[in-house]
N, C-alpha and C positions, 0 to 999 in steps of 0.2 A: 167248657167254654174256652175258645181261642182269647191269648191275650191280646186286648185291646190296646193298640199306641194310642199316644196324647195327642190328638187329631181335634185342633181346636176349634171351636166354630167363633172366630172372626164376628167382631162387633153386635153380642147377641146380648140387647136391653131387657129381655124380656126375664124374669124371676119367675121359673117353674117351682110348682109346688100345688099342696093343696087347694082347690078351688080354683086353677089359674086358666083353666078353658082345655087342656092339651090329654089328649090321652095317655094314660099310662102302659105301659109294655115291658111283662115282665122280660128280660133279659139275665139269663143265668142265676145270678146271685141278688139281684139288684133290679129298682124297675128303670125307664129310660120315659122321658116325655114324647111323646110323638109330636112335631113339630114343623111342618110344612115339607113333610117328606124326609123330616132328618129324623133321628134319634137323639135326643138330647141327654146326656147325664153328669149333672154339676160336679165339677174337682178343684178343689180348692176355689179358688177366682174366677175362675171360667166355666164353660157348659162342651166338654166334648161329644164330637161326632163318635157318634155307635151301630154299630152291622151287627143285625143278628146273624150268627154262626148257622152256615152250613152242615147240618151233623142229624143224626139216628131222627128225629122226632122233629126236627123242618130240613126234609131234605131236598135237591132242588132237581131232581128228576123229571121223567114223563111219567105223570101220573093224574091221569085226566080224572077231573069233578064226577065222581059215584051219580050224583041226584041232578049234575050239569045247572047247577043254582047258576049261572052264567048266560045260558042260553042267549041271546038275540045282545045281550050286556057286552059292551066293549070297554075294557079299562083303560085307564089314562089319567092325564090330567085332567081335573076336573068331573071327574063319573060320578063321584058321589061316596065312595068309599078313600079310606084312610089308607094313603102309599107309605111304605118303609121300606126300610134297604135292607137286602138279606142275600149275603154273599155278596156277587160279583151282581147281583141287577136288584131289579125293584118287582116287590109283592103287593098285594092289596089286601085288604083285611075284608071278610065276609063273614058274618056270622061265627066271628072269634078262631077264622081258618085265613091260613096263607093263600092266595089265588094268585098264580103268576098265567096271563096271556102266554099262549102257545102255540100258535098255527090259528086252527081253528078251533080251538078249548082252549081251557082253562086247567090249570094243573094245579094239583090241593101238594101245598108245602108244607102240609101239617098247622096243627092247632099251634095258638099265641094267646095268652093271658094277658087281658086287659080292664082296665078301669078306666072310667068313663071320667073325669073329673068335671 
């Protein structure tokens, strides 16, 4: 796992944790709340912003969807599925796999471990 700088998330009331509504995602060592598109993970006082790493097991290639679970689906704000940052853009989470829009596919960035809280 790339080290993470103290990338703060700015005026954040909310208190993750168990039962708090937000999904969990496991990142590296540690899980991260998923959180209107951020990653969130408490440090000290605060709640910093977290990027899943580009690396062996979500990588961010062309590597179009096997079974095309995507088909006629266009991601975005609002689709219906859970956005997270991973690297330099944004993935979608599909049946516990990274989905990044691609042209005209969908590319599988590899599996993501989550809990539903």
């Amino acid at each position: 796992m790339s080290e993470n700088k103290c990338t703060i998330h700015e005026n954040h009331e909310h208190e993750h944790g168990e039962n708090c509504g937000h999904v969990k995602v496991k990142h590296g060592d540690h899980y991260d709340y998923l959180h209107d598109g951020h990653l969130h993970h408490k440090h000290e006082n605060h709640y910093d912003e977290h990027v899943l790493d580009v690396n062996e097991t979500n990588p961010d290639s062309c590597n179009p969807v096997a079974d095309d679970t995507c088909g006629e689906h266009v991601h975005g704000p609002d689709c219906g599925h859970e956005a997270v940052p991973h690297g330099d853009h944004v993935d979608y989470i599909v049946n516990g796999r990274l989905h990044h829009p691609h042209g005209d596919h969908c590319d599988d960035h590899g599996p993501v471990e989550i809990i539903k809280n």
